[in-house]
N, C-alpha and C positions, 0 to 999 in steps of 0.2 A: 645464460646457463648458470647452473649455482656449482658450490666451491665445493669439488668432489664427490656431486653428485646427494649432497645434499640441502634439502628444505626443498621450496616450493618453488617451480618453474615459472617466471615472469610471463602474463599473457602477451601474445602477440597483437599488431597494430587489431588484425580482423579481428579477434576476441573482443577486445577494447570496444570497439565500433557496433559490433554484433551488439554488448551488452549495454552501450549507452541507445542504440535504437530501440533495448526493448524495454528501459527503464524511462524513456522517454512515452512508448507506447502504453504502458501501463499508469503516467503520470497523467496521459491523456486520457485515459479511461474510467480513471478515478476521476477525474474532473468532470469530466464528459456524464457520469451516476451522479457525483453531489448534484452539478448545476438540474438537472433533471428531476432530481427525488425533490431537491428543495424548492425548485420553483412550483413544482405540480402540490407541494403540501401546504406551499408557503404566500401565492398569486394566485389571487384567481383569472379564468379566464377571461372577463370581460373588463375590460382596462381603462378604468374611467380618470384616471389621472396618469400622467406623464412620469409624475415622481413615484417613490414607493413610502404609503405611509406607516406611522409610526407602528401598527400592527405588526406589518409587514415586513419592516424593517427588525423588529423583534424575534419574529417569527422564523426567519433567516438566518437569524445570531445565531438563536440556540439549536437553529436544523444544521448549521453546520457546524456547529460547535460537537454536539453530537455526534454528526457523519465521521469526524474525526475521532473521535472517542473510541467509537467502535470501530473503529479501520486499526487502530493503536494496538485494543486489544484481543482482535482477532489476527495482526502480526505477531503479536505478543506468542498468543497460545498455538499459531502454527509452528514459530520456530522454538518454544520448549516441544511439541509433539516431534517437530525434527530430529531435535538432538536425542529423545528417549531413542528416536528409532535408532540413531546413528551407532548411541549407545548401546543397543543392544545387539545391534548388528557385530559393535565389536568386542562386548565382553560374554556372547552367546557361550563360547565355549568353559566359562569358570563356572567353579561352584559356590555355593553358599555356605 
């Protein structure tokens, strides 16, 4: 509990737990779209060596280099569109 009732209430164990299973879910899911987008862009299907050649392995770099790039800044522009919202949800009432 906080000191008189103020700042921000500590989550409990379930909260904790709740949110490490869905950042885990979502860790897997982002995984689960890169290996998928970049093998099908990046392999073809008929797999004539064992290894992956130097195309391929190129090919890979920059697909997930990429994947990341844009996962960055599509976090990026969700959470400034958050805070506009938040912001305007709490200074709706002033004027200009």
């Amino acid at each position: 509990m906080s000191f008189l009732g103020f700042g921000k209430p500590q989550p409990t164990l379930a909260e904790k737990m709740t949110a490490a299973e869905q950042e885990l879910e979502m860790i897997t899911d982002m995984f689960n779209r890169l290996t998928r987008s970049c093998h099908n862009k990046c392999i073809p299907t008929d797999y004539k060596e064992a290894d992956l050649n130097k195309g391929e392995s190129v090919c890979l770099d920059r697909c997930v280099s990429k994947f990341f790039d844009v996962n960055i800044k599509v976090s990026e522009a969700m959470q400034s569109q958050s805070q506009a919202m938040r912001g305007a949800q709490g200074g709706g009432g002033l004027g200009a």
